[in-house]
C-alpha positions as CSV (number, residue, x, y, z in Angstrom):
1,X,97.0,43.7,93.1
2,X,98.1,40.1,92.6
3,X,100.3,38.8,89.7
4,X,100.9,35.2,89.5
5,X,100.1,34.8,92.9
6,X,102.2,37.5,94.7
7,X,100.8,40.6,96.2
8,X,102.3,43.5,94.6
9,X,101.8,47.5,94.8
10,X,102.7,50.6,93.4
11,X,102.4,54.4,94.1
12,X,103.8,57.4,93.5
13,X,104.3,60.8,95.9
14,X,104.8,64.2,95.4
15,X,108.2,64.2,95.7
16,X,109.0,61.8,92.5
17,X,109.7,58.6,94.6
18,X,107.9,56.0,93.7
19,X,106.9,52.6,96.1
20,X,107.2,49.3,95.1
21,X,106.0,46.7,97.2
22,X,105.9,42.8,96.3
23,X,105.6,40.1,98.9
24,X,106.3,42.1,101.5
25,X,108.8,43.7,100.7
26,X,108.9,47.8,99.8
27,X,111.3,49.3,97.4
28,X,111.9,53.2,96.5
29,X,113.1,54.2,93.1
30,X,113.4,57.5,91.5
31,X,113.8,58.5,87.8
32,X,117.1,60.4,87.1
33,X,115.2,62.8,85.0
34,X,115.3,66.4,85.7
35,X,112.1,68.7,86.1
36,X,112.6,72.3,86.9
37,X,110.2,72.0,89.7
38,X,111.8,69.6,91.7
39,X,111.0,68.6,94.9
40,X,114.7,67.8,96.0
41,X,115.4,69.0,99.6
42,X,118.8,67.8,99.6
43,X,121.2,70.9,99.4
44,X,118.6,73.0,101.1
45,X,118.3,71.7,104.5
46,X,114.0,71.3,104.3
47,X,112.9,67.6,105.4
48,X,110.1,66.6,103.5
49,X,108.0,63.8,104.1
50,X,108.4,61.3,100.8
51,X,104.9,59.5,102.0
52,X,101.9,60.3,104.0
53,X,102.3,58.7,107.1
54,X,102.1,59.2,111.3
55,X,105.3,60.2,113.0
56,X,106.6,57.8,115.4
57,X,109.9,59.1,116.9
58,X,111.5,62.4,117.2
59,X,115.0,61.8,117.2
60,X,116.2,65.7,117.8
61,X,114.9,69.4,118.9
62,X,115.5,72.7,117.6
63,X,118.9,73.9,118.1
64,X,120.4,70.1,118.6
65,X,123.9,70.2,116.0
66,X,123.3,67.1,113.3
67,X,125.2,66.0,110.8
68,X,124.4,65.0,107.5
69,X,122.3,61.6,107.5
70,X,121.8,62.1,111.4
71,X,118.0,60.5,111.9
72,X,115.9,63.8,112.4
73,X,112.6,61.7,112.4
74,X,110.6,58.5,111.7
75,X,107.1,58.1,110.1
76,X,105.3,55.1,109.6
77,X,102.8,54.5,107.0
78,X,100.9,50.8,106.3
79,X,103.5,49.0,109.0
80,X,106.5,50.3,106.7
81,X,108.8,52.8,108.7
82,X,111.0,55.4,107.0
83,X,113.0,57.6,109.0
84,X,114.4,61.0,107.7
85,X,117.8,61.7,107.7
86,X,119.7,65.5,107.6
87,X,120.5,66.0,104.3
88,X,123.5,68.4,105.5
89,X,125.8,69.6,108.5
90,X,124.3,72.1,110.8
91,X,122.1,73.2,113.1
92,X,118.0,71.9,113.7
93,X,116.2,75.1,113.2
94,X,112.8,73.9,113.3
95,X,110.4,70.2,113.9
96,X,107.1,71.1,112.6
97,X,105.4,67.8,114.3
98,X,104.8,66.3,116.8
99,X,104.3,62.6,118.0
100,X,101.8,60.8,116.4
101,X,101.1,63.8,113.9
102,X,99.6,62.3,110.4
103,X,101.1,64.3,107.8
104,X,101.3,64.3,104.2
105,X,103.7,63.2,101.6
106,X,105.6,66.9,100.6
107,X,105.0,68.2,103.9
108,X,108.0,70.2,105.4
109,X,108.5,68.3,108.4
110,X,112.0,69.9,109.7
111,X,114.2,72.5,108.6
112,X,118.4,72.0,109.4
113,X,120.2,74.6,108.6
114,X,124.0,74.8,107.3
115,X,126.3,75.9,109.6
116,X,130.2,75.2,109.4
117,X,130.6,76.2,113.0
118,X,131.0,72.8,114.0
119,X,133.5,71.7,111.6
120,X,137.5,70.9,112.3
């Protein structure tokens, strides 16, 4: 859509975020309300894609040690890129695509899991 001359757009996905673009540029906000079915993946290891998009890079492979904010992944989707990070220390149990997959926004796309192993 246009307002006032600037190309603007907004959408939502199924994990709360919601896109912002305008004149180029995206932006991802989420509201600080709670829902008791929340799609949060943060404490529990799970990657989930926040948009429907086509993975471009692989960054790791099952059992490869990450820690938290390590890239895991990177989809693209409409020429924006948005790599996922490990939300926690541990171990890559599982990538559940492969390059130039097209998933969709929600999917499990990795699974880390905790492991204190690692730590001094």
């Amino acid at each position: 859509m246009s307002l006032e001359g600037v190309f603007s757009f907004v959408s939502t996905d199924a994990m709360g975020w919601t896109w912002v673009t305008v004149d180029g540029i995206t932006m991802r906000f989420r509201s600080f309300r709670t829902s008791k079915t929340s799609h949060s993946s943060d404490s529990d290891g799970r990657l989930l894609s926040p948009m429907p998009g086509s993975v471009v890079a692989i960054h790791v492979e099952p059992g490869d040690v990450v820690a938290k904010g390590d890239a895991i992944l990177t989809i693209e989707a409409m020429k924006m890129e948005q790599t996922l990070a490990s939300p926690i220390d541990g171990v890559v149990e599982a990538v559940n695509v492969a390059l130039g997959n097209s998933i969709d926004a929600g999917f499990e796309a990795a699974q880390v899991i905790y492991s204190d192993r690692f730590s001094n």
